[in-house]
N, C-alpha and C positions, 0 to 999 in steps of 0.2 A: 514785536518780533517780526523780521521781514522772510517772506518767503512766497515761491514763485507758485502758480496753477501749473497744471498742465496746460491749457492753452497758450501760458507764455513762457514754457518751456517748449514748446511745439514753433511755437516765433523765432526762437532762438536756431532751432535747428536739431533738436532733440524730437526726432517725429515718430520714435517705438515708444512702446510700452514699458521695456528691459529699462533702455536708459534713462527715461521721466520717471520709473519706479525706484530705481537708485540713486538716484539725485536729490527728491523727495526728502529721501529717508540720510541721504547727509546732510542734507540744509539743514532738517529738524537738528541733527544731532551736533553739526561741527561750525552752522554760521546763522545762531540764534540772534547774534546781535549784529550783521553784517548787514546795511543795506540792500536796496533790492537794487542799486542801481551797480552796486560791488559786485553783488551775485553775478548779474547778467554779463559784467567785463570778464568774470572769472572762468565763468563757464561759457563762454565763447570762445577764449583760452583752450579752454581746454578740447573741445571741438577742433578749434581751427588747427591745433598742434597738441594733436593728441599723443606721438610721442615721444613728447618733454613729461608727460606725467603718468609713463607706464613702471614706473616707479616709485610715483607717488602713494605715501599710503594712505592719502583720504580717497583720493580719485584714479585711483590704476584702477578699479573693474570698470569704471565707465569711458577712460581712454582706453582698453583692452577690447573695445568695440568699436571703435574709430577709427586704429590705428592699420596702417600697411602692414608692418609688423607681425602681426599677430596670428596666431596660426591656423590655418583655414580649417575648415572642418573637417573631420577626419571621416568622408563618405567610403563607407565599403576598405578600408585602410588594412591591411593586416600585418600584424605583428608578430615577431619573433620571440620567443622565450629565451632571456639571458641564461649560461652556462653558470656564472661567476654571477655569487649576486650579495647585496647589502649585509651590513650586519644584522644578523637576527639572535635576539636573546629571550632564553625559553625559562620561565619560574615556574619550579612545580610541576616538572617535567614529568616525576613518576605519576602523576595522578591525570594526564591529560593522555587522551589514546589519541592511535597514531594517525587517526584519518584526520586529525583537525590540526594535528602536526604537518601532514603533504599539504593538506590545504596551506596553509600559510608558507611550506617553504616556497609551493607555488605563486602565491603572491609577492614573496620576494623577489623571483625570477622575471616579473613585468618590467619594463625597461624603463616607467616613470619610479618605479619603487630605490626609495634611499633606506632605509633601517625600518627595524619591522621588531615586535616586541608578541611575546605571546605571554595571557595571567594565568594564572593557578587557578582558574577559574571554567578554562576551557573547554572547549566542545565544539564538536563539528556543527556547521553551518553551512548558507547558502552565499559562496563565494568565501568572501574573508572568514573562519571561523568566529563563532561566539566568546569572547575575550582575544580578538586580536586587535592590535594594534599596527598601523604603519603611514609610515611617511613617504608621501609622493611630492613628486615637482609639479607644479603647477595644472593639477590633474586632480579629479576627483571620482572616484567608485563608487556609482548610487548600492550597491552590493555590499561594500565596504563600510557603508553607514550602517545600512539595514531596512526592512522594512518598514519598521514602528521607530519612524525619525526622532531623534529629542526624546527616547523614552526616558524617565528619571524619576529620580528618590526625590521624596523630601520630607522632612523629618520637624515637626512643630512639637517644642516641649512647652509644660505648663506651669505654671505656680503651683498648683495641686501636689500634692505627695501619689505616692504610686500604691496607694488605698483606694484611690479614686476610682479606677476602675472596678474595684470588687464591688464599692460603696455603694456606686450608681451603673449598674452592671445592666439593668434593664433598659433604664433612658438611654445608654451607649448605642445599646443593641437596636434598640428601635429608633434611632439618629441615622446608626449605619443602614438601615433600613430603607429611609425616607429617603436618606440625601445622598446617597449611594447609587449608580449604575453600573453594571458588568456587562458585557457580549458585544459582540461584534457588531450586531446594529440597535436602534433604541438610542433611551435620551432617558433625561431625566423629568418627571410629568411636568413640570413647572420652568419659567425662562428663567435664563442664567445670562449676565451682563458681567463683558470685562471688554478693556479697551482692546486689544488684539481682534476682535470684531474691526473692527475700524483701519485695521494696518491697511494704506494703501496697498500695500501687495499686493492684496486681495484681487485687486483691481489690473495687475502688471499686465496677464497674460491670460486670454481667453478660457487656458485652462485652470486656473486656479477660479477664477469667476464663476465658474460652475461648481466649485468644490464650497463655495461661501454658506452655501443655504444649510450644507448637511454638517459643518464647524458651528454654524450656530445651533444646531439642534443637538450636536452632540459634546457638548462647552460642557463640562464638569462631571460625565460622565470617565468610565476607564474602561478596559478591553478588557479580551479572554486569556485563559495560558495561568501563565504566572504574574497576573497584577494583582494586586489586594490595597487594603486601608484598614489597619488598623491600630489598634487602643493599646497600649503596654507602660510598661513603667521602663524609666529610663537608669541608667547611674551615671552621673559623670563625675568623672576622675577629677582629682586635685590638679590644678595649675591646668584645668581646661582653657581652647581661646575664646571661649565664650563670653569670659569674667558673667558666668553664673558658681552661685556656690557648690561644691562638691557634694552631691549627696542623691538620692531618688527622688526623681518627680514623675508622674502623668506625660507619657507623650503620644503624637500621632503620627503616624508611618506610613506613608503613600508610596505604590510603585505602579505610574500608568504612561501611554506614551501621546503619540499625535492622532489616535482613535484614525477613521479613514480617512482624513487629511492627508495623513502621513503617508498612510499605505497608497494610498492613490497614487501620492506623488513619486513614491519609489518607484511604483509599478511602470509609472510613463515614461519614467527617464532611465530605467532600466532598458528596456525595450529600445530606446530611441541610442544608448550608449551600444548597447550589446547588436542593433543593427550597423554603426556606423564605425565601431573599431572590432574591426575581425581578428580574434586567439583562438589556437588552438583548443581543441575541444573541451580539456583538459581544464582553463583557465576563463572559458568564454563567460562564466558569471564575473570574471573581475571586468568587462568592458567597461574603459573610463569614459570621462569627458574632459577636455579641454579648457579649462577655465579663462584661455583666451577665444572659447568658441562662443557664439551666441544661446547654445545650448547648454554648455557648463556654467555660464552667468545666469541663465533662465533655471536652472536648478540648486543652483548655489543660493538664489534668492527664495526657493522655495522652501530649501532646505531650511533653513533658517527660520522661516514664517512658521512653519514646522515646530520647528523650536521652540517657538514662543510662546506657539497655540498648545502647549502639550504640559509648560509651565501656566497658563492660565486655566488648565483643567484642574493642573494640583491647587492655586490660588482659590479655586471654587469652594473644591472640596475640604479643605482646612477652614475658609472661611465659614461655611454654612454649618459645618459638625461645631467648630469652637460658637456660633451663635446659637445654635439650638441647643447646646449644654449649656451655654453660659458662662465661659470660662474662656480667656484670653493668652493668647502665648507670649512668654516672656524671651524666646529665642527663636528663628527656621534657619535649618539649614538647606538645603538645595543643591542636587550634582545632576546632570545627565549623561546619559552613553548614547550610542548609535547615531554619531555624530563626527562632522568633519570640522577641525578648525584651522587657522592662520596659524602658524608659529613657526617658532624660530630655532634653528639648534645651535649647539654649546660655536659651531664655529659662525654663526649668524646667517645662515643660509634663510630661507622663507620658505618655507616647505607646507605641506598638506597633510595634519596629523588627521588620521581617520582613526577612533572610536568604537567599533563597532563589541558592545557589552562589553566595555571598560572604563573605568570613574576614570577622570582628570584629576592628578596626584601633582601639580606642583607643587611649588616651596610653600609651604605655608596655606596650603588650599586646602579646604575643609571639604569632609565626602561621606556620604551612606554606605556599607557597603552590607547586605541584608543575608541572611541565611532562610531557614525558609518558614512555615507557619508555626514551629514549635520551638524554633532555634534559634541565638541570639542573630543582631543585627548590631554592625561597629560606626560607633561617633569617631570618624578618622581625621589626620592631618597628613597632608601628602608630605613627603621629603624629596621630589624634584628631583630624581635618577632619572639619568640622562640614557642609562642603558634601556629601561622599560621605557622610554618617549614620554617622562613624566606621567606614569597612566599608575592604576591601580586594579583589582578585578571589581564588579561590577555585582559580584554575590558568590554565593557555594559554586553555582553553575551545574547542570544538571550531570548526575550519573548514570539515569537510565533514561532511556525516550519516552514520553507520554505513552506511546500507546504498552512499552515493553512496564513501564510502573502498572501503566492499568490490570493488566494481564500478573500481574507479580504481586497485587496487592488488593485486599476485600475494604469494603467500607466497613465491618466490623475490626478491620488491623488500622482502619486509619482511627477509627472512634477509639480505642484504644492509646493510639498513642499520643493523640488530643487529650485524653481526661491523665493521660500520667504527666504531660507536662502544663496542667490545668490551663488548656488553652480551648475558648467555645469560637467552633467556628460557625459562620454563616455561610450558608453557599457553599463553591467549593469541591474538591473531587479526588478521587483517588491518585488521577495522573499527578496531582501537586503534592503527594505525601513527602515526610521530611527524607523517608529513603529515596526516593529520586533526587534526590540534591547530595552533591561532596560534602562532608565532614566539615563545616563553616572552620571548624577551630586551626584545622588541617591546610585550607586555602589560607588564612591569617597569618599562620605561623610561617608558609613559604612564600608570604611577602610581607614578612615585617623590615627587610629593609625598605621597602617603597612608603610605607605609612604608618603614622604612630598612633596608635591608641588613644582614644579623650574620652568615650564614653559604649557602653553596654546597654542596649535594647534588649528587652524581653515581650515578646507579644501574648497577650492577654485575650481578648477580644478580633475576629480575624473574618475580614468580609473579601469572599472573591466570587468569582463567579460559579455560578454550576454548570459542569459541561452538560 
């Protein structure tokens, strides 16, 4: 397989970090079998005449850096709030209060914003709310993603029948134990290896290089708040796409994000967006970035990295609990939110879907979407409405704030409502009881045209952190 060093990417003309990091990571992907003598014509091509190929969809972010073209960066820049603004379609209106409703009509009103989607799932937030969705041009909202980049579900079922968990109720518990981390800093006491260690990225930009030491310490570990792992029995429905048979089995339930990778990188490129595009008071957490700027390609690539490393945390933690029980998955499903992607809409535009605590619902895409430690959680299939931006909500979505649940609720009213719907938890705290969350059935039901039903999570066994 041929492919270049950075030093002889550096020969060619390629002398950053940004672009030897992206280039990288298309050779691996788009010219395995290309000589090295192909590569060098192609991508001097693309250099010399950067653009003929800002349209191109292997190589426009790396001519989006070379070109005249491309739009300068937007120092100290300030912008106007449109009157007249995109379509926005709201599900599950009665159940979403109004502050996270102005939040997003104000995010319609940014002048990159094309259609804007808000879940049944909703709640106010910092910038975009918590279930909103929207699409920008050529622009991206480190606010609009979120903090906790790449947070996501995922969901490993077993061969085992859904006895398992009562059967071997102690070995679970002391698995979730072991192999288990919660809180904000901390690791897990033993090394954890996955290839995402290795992403060049790691390497793109001085600032990510400093972030490498504390991703490897905190590899399969998960956060505070609302992330858990655990133990339940699953059902899946007849004519699931899983081609597993219809029936209960044993499954395990992850919800963690990019630990301080994540957060780091929000925090820098927030700062660096909300310093350089100036809004009104009112809207100043949506400040974008320019994805033909050197800063929206240098975050765009983070974001990402982000991504990956938040999926190699849940790869950890499935892997190590299914080794230490002993017991193997016959299926994983996988979604994340708080994320930005490429797509395209029904008239073929290229737009900027931002995510922020909302599943990806296309045609045929399979998704978590969880209720909270005593409530079910749905094996979903997206149905690819075009009005919600292909999205789905992302869980119940909270009803009261952590601290108004703390204040509202005793640890003998959560112990209580743990042993009536026989669920032991570990860790854990009164801000995450099931009355701080909407009625999961209630969010379901005002988005069953967005996603169809395949399967029913019930948690058994429930590890999260303690505040």
């Amino acid at each position: 397989m041929a492919t270049l060093k950075t030093k002889e990417l550096s020969k060619i003309g390629y002398t950053d970090n940004t672009s030897r990091s992206l280039l990288i990571n298309i050779i691996s992907k788009y010219f395995k079998h290309h000589s090295k003598a192909e590569l060098i014509n192609i991508l001097t091509d693309v250099l010399q005449n950067p653009d003929n190929y800002l349209q191109d969809e292997i190589f426009s972010p790396v001519a989006a850096l070379f070109s005249d073209k491309k739009v300068a960066e937007c120092h100290f820049k300030t912008f106007s709030l449109l009157q007249q603004t995109g379509q926005l379609k709201i599900y599950g209106s009665k159940e979403i209060d109004y502050s996270a409703k102005k939040q997003m009509e104000i995010a319609m009103s940014l002048p990159i914003s094309l259609q804007g989607a808000l879940m049944p799932d909703a709640h106010t937030g910092y910038g975009l709310p918590i279930g909103g969705v929207l699409a920008t041009e050529n622009s991206v909202i480190p606010f609009g993603v979120g903090v906790d980049i790449g947070c996501r579900m995922a969901l490993s079922i077993f061969e085992e029948n859904e006895k398992f968990a009562q059967r071997f109720s102690f070995q679970i518990k002391e698995a979730l134990k072991e192999f288990t981390h919660f809180g904000m800093e901390g690791h897990l006491p033993f090394a954890q290896e996955h290839e995402v260690l290795d992403n060049p990225i790691f390497q793109a930009t001085d600032f990510l290089k400093r972030l490498h030491s504390k991703a490897v310490r905190q590899l399969g570990s998960s956060g505070s708040g609302n992330h858990f792992v655990e133990f339940g029995e699953i059902e899946l429905y007849e004519n699931n796409t899983l081609n597993v048979p219809a029936g209960k089995y044993l499954a395990l339930l992850s919800h963690s994000g990019s630990r301080g990778l994540g957060a780091n990188i929000a925090q820098h490129y927030t700062k660096i967006a909300m310093d350089t595009c100036k809004l009104p008071r009112e809207a100043q957490q949506l400040a974008w970035l320019d994805l033909n700027s050197e800063a929206g390609q240098a975050y765009w690539l983070s974001m990402n990295l982000a991504g990956d490393y938040a999926k190699a945390c849940h790869d950890r933690i499935h892997i190590n609990l299914a080794k230490a029980l002993k017991i193997k998955p016959i299926a994983k499903i996988e979604n994340h939110h708080n994320f930005a992607w490429k797509e395209k809409m029904a008239d073929g535009k290229e737009v900027i879907v931002h995510r922020k605590g909302a599943t990806p619902a296309h045609l045929g895409e399979l998704g978590i979407i969880p209720g909270s430690m005593t409530t079910a959680a749905y094996l979903v299939m997206g149905k690819g409405v075009e009005n919600a931006l292909q999205s789905a909500s992302h869980g119940a979505g909270r009803a009261m704030s952590r601290q108004r649940a703390k204040e509202n609720t005793t640890a003998s009213a959560l112990k209580k409502m743990l042993s009536q719907a026989g669920v032991t938890l570990i860790g854990g705290s009164v801000e995450e009881n099931p009355l701080a969350y909407k009625d999961i059935e209630m969010v379901m039901e005002a988005q069953r045209d967005l996603v169809e039903v395949h399967g029913k999570f019930l948690p058994k066994i429930v590890r999260m952190n303690r505040e």
